[in-house]
One Martini backbone bead per residue (centre of mass of N, CA, C, O) as a GRO file, in nm:
protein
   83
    1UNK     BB    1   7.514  -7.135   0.395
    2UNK     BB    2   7.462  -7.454   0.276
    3UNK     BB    3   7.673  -7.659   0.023
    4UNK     BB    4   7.721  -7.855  -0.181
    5UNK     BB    5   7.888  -7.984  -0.484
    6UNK     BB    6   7.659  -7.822  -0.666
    7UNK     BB    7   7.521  -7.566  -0.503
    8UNK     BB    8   7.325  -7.699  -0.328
    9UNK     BB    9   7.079  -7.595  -0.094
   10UNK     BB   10   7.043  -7.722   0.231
   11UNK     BB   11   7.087  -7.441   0.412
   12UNK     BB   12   6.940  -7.168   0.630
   13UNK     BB   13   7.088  -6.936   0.875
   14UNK     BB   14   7.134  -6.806   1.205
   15UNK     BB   15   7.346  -6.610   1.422
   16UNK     BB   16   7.371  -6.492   1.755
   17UNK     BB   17   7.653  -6.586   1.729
   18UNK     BB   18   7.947  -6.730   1.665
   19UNK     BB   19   8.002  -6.868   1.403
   20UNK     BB   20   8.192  -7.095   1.504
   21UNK     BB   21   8.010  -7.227   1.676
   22UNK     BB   22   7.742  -7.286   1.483
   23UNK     BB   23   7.959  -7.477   1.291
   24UNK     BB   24   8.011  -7.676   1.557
   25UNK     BB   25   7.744  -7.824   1.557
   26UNK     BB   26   7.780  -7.929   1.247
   27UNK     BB   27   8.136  -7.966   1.283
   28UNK     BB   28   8.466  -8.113   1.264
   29UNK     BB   29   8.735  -8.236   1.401
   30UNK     BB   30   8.982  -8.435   1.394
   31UNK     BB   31   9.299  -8.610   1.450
   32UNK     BB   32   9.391  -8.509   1.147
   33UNK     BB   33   9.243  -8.203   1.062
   34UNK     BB   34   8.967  -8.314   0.918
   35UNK     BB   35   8.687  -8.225   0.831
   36UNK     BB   36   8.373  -8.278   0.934
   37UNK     BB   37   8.071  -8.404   1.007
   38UNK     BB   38   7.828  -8.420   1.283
   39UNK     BB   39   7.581  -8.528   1.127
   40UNK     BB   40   7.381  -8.760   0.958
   41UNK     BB   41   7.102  -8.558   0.820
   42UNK     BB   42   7.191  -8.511   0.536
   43UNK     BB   43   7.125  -8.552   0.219
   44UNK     BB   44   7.397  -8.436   0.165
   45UNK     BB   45   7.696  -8.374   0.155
   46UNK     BB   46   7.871  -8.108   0.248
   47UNK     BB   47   8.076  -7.848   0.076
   48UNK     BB   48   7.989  -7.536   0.176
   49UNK     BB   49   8.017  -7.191   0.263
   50UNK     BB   50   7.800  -6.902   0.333
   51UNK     BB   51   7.861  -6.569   0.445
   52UNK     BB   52   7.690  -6.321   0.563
   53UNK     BB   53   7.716  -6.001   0.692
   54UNK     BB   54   7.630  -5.831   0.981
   55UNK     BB   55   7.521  -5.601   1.184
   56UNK     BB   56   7.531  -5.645   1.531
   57UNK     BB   57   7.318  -5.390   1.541
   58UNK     BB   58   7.119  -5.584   1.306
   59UNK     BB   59   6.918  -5.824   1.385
   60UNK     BB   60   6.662  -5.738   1.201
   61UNK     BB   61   6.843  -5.844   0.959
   62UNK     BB   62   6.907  -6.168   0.999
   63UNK     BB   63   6.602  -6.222   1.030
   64UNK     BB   64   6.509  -6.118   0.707
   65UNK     BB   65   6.667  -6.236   0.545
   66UNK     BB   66   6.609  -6.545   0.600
   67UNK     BB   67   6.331  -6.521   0.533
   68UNK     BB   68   6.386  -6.464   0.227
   69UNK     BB   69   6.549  -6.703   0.166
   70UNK     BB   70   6.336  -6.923   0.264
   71UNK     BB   71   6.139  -6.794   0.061
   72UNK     BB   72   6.347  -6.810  -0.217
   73UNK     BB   73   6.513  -7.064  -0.160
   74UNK     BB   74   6.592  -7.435  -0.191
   75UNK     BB   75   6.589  -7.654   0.053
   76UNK     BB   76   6.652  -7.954   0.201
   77UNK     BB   77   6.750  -7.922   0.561
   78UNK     BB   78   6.560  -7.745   0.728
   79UNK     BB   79   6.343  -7.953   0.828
   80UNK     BB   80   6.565  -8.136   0.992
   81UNK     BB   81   6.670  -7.905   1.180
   82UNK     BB   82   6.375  -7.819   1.341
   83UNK     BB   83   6.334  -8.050   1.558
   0.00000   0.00000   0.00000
C-alpha cells in the first residue's frame, strides 16, 4: 500500500517480483541520494509504504489480498496506474 502524509491509501498493488523493482517503477533516487516520486500522476504526493509478506510459493494469496483490500479499503489511484 502507498499512502500519503495523512494515512490516505493511494494504491494498492501487488507484485509477482522483488519488491524493490516493483517500487522502483514509482520512485528513484536523485543524484543527491534522496528519494523521488518517478511518475507524476498521484494524486497527492506518496509519503508511506506498507507492506504485507506472503509465502513466495502462495501467489494465490497475494492475489486474494488484493482483492480484499481493493474491495475493502478507498484507494484514490489505483484507477489512474491501471490505464
Amino acid at each position: 500500500m502507498i499512502m500519503d502524509d495523512k494515512d490516505n491509501v493511494l494504491y494498492i498493488g501487488k507484485s509477482s517480483v522483488a519488491i524493490g523493482r516493483r517500487l522502483g517503477s514509482y520512485f528513484c533516487y536523485d543524484g543527491e541520494g534522496k528519494c523521488r516520486v518517478r511518475s507524476p500522476y498521484w494524486s497527492t504526493s506518496p509519503k508511506y509504504i506498507a507492506a504485507i509478506a506472503v509465502p513466495f510459493d502462495s501467489a494465490f494469496e497475494c492475489a486474494a489480498l488484493e482483492e480484499f483490500l481493493l474491495a475493502n479499503v478507498q484507494t484514490t489511484d489505483n484507477s489512474i496506474f491501471q490505464r
